[in-house]
Backbone as a chain_set.jsonl record, in Angstrom:
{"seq": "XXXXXXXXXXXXXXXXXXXXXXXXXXXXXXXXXXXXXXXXXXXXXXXXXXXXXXXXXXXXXXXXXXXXXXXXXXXXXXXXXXXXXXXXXXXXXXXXXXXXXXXXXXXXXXXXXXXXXXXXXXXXXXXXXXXXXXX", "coords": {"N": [[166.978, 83.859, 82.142], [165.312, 81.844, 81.25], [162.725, 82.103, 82.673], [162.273, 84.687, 81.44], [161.545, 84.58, 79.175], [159.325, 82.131, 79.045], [157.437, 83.894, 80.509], [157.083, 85.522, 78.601], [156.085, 84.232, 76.301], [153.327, 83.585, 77.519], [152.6, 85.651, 77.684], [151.761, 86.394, 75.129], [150.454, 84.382, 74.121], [148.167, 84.051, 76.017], [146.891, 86.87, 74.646], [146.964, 85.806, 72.003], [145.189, 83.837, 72.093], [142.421, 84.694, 73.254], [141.95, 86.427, 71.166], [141.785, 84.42, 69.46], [139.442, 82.87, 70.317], [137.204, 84.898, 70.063], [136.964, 85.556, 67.859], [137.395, 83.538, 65.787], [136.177, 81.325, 67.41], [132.563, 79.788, 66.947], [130.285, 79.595, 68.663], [126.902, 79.166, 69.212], [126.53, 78.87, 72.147], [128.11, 80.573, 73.657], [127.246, 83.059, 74.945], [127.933, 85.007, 76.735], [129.929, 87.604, 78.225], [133.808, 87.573, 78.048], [136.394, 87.015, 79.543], [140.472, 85.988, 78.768], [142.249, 85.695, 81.24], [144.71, 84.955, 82.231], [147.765, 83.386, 81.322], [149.298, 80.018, 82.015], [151.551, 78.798, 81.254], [153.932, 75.86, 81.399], [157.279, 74.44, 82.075], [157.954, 73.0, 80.237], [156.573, 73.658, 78.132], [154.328, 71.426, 77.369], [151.83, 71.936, 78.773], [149.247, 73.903, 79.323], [147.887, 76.546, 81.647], [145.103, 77.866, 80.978], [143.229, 80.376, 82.347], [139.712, 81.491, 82.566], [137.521, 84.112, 82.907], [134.155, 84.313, 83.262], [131.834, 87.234, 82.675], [128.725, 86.924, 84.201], [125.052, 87.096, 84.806], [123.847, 84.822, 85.64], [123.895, 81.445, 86.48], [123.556, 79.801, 85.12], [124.068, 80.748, 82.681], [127.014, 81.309, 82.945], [128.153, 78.619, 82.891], [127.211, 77.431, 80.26], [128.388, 78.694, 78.634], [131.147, 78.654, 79.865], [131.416, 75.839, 78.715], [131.549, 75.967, 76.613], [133.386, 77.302, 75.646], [135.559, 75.505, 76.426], [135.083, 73.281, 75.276], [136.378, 74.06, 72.906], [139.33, 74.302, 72.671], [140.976, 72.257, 71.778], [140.342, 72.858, 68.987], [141.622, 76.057, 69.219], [143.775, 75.013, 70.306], [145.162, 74.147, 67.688], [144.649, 76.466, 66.161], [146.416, 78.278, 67.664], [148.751, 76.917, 66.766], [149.014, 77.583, 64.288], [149.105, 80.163, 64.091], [151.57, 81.049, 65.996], [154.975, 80.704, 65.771], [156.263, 78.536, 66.821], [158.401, 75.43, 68.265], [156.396, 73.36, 69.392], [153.452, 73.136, 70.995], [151.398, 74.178, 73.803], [148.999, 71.614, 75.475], [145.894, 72.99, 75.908], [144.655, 73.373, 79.141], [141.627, 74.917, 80.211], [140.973, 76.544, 82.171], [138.474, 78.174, 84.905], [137.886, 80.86, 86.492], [137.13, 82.403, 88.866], [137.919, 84.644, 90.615], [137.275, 86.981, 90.207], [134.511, 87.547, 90.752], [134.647, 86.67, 93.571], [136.238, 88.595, 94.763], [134.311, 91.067, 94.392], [132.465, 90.125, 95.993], [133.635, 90.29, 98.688], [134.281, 92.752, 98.795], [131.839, 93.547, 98.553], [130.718, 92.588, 101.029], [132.465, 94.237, 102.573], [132.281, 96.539, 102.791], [129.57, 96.692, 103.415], [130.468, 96.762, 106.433], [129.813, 98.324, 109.718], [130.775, 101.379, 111.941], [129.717, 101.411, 114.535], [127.51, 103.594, 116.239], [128.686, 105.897, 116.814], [131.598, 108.556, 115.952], [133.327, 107.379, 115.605], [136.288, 105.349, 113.703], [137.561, 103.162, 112.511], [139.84, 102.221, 114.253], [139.204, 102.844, 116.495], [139.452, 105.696, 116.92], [138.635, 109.024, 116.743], [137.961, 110.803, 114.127], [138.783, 114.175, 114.128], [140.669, 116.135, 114.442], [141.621, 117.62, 117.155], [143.277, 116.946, 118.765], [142.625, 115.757, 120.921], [141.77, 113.187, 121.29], [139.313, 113.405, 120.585], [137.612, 113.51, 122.581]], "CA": [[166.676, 83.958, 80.73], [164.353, 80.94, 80.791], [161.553, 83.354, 82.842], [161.665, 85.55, 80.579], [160.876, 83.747, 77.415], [158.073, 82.062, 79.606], [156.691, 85.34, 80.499], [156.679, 86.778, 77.085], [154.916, 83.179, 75.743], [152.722, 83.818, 78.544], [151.563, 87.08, 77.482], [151.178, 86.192, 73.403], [149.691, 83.232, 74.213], [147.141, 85.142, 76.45], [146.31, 87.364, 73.668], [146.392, 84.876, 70.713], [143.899, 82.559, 72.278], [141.986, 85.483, 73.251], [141.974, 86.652, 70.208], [141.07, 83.081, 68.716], [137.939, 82.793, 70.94], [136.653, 85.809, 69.559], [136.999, 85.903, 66.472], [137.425, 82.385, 65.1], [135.077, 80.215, 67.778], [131.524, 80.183, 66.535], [129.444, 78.397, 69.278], [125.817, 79.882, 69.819], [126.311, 78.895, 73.231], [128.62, 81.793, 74.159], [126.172, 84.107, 75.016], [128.583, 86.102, 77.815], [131.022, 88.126, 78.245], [134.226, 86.501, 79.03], [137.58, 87.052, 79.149], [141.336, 85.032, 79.255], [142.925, 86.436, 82.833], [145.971, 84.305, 82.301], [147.882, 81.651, 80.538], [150.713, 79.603, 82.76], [152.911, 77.539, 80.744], [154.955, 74.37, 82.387], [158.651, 74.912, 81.879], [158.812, 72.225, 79.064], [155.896, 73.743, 77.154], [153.887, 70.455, 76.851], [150.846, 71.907, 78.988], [149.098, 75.025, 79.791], [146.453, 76.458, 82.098], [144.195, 78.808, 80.672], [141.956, 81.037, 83.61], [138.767, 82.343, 81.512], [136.794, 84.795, 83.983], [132.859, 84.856, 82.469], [130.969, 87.772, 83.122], [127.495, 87.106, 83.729], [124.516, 87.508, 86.035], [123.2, 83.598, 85.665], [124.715, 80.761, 86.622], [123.252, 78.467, 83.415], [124.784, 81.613, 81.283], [128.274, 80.918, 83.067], [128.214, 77.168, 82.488], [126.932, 77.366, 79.215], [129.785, 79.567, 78.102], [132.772, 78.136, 80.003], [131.988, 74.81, 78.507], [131.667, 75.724, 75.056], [134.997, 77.661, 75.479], [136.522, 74.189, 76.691], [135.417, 72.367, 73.971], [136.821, 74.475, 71.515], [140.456, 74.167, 72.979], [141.708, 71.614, 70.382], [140.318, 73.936, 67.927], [142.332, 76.95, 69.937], [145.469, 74.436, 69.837], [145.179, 74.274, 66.318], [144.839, 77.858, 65.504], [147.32, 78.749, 67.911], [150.18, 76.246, 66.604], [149.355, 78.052, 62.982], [149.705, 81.237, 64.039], [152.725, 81.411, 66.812], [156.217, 79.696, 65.123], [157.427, 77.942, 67.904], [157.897, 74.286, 68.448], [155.628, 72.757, 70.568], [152.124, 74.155, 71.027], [151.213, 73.046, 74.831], [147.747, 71.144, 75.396], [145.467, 73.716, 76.466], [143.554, 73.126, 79.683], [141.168, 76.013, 80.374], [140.41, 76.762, 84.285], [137.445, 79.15, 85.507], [138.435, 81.785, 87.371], [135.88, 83.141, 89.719], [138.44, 85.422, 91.766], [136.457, 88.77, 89.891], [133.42, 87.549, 91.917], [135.128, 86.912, 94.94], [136.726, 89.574, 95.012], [133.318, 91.849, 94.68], [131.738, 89.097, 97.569], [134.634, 90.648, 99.926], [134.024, 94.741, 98.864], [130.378, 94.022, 99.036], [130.94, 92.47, 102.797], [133.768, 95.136, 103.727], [131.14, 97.796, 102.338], [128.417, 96.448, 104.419], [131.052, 96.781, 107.407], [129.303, 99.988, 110.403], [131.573, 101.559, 113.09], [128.979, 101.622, 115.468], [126.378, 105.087, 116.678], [129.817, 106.983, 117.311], [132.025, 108.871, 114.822], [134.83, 106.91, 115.582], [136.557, 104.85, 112.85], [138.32, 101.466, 112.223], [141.026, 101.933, 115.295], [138.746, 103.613, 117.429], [139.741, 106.743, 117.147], [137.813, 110.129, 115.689], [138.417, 111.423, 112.837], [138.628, 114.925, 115.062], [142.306, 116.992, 114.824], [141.791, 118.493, 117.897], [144.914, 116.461, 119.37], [142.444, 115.466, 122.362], [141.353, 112.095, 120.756], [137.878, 114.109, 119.972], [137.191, 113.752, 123.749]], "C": [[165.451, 83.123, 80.382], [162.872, 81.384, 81.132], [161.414, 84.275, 81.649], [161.176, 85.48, 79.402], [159.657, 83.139, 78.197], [156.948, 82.549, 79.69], [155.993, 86.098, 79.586], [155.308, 85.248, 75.848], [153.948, 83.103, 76.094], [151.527, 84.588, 77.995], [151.362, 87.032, 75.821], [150.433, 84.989, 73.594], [147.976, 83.382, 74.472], [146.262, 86.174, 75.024], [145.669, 86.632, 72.406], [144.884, 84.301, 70.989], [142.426, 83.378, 72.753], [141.252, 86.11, 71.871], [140.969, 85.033, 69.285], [139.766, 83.012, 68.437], [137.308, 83.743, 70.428], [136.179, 85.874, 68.349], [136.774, 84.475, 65.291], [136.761, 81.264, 65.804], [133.537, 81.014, 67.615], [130.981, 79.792, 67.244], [128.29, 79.468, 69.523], [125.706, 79.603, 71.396], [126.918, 79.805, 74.052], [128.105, 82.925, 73.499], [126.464, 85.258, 76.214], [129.418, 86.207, 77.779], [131.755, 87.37, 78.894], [135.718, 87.375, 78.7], [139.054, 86.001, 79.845], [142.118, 85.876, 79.915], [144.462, 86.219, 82.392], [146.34, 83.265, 81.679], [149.147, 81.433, 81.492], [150.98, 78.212, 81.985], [153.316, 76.512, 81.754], [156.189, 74.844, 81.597], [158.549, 73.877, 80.468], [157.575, 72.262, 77.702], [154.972, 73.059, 76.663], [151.878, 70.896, 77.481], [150.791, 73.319, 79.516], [147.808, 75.683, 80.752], [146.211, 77.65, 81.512], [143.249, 79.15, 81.46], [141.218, 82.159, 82.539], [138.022, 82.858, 82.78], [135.337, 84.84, 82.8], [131.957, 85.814, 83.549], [129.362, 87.612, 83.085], [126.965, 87.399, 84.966], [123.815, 86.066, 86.497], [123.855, 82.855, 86.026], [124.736, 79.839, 85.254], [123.949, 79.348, 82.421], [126.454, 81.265, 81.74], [128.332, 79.584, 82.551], [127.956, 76.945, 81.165], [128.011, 78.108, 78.506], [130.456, 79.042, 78.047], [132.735, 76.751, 79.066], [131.716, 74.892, 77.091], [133.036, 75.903, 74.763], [136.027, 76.103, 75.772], [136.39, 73.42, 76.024], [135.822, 72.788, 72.722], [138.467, 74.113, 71.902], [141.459, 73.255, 71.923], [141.684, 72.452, 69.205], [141.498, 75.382, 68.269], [143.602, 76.582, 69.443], [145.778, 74.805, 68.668], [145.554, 75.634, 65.483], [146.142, 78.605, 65.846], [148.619, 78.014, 67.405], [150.477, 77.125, 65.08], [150.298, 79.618, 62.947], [151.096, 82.186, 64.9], [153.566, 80.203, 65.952], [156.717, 79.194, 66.386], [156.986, 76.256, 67.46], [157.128, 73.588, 68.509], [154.781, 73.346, 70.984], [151.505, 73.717, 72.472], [149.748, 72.874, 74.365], [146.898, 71.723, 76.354], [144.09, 72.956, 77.552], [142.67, 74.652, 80.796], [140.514, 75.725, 81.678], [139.158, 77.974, 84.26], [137.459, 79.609, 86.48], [137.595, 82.702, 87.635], [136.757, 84.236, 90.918], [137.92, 87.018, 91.337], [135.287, 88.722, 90.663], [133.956, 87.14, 93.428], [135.656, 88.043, 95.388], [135.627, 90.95, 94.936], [132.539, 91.34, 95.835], [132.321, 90.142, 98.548], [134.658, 92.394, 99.622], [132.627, 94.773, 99.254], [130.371, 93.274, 100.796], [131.569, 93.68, 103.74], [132.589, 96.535, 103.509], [129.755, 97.687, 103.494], [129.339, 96.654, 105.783], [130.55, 98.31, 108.35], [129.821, 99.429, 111.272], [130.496, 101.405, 114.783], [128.202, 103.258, 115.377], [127.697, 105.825, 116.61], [130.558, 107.019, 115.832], [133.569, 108.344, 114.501], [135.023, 105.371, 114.675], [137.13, 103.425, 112.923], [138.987, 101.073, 113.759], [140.389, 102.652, 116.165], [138.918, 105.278, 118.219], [138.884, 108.118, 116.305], [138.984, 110.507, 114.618], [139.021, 112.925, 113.165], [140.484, 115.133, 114.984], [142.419, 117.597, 115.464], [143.038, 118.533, 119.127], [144.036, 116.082, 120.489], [141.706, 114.73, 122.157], [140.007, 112.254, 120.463], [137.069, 113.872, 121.299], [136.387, 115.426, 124.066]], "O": [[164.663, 83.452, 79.495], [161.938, 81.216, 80.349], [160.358, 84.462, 81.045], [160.48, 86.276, 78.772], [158.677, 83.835, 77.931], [155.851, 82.152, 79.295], [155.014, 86.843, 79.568], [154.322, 85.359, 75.119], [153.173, 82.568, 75.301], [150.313, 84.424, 77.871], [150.614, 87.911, 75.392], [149.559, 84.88, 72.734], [147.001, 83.099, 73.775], [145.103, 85.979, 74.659], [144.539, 86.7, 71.921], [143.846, 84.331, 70.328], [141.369, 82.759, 72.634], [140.03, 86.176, 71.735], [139.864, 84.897, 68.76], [139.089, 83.032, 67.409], [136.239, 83.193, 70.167], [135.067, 86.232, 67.959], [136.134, 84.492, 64.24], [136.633, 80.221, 65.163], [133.25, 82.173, 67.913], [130.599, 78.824, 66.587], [128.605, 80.564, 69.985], [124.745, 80.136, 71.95], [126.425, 79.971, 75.168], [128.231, 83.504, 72.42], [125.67, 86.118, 76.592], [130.159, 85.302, 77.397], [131.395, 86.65, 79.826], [135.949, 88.168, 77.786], [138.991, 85.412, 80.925], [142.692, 86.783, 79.312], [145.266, 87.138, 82.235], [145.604, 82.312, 81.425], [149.918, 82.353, 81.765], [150.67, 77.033, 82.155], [152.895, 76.521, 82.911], [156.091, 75.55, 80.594], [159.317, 74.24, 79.577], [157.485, 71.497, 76.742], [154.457, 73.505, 75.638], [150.888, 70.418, 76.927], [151.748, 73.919, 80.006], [146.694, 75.225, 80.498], [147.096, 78.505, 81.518], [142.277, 78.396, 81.482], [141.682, 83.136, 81.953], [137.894, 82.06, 83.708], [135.46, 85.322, 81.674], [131.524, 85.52, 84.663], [128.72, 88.064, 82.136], [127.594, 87.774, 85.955], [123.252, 86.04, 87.592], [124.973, 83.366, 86.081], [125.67, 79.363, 84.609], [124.407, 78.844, 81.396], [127.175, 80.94, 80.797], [128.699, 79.62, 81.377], [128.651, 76.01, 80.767], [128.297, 77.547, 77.448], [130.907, 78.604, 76.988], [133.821, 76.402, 78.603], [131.663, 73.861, 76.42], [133.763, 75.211, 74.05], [137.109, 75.879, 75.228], [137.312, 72.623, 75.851], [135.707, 72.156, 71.671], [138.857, 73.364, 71.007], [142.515, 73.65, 71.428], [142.668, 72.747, 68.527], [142.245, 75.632, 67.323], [144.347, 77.172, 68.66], [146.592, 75.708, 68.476], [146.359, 75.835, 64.574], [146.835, 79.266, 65.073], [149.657, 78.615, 67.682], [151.61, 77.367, 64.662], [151.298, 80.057, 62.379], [151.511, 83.325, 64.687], [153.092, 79.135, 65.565], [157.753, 79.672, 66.849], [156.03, 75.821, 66.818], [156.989, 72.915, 67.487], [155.158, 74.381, 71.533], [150.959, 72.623, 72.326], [149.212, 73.473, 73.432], [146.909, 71.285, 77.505], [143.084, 72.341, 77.198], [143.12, 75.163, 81.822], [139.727, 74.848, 82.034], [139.174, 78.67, 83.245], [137.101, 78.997, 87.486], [137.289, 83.649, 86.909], [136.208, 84.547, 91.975], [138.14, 88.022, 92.015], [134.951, 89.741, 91.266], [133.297, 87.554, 94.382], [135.43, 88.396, 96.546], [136.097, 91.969, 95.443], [131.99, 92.134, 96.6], [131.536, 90.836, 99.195], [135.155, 93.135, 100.47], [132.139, 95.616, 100.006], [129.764, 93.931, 101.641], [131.388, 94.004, 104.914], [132.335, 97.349, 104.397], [129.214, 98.567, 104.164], [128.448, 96.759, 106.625], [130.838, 99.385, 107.824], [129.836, 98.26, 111.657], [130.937, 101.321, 115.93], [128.424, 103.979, 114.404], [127.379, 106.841, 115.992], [130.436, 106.22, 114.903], [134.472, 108.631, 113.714], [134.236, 104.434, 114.808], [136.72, 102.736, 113.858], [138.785, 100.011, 114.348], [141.192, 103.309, 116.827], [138.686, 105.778, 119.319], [138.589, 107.929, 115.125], [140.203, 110.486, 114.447], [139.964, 113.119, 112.399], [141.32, 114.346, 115.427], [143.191, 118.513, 115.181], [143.504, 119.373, 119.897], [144.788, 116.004, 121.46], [140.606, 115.032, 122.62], [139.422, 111.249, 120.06], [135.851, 114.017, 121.204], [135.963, 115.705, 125.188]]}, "num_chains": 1, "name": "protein.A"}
């Protein structure tokens, strides 16, 4: 029962603060696309991580982003304690979550991956249904 209230704080939380950043932080320094991946609670509600993924093509445009988004976080708290009724609002600490560029690093490597001159594939075998291993 206690997962599942987690889960569901999880995923409004996610949105709210989402939502927040958008709409209610003003910083001219977020100048890229970004978005909040995930929020993970602590079982007793007191702290939370926030993973913001920023899309950009710069590195000074990532950095310049994530850390405006991290100094708004008190502001975030704030908004979010108004607008969710619960207790206890945890103390948001926002992470940067680079696993959308890793995860294109490792397609653009596996993409660059050649079988060799021959038409034969991953396991060394043809592609060839002639039942006589394309011998």
């Amino acid at each position: 029962m206690k997962m599942v209230r987690e889960r569901r704080l999880a995923g409004e939380f996610r949105r709210q603060i989402y939502d927040i950043l958008t709409t209610r932080i003003k910083d001219p320094r977020v100048t890229e696309m970004f978005g909040v991946q995930s929020v993970e609670p602590d079982g007793e509600l007191k702290h939370a991580k926030v993973y913001i993924s920023v899309f950009t093509g710069t590195a000074e445009g990532k950095a310049a982003t994530f850390a405006a988004l991290k100094e708004a976080a008190p502001a975030v708290r704030k908004e979010l304690g108004a607008r969710m009724h619960i207790r206890a609002v945890p103390e948001l600490h926002f992470i940067l979550d680079e696993s959308y560029e890793y995860g294109a690093k490792i397609d653009k490597l596996l993409s660059g991956i050649t079988y060799g001159d021959n038409a034969d594939g991953p396991d060394g075998t043809s592609d060839d249904n002639s039942g006589n291993g394309g011998k």
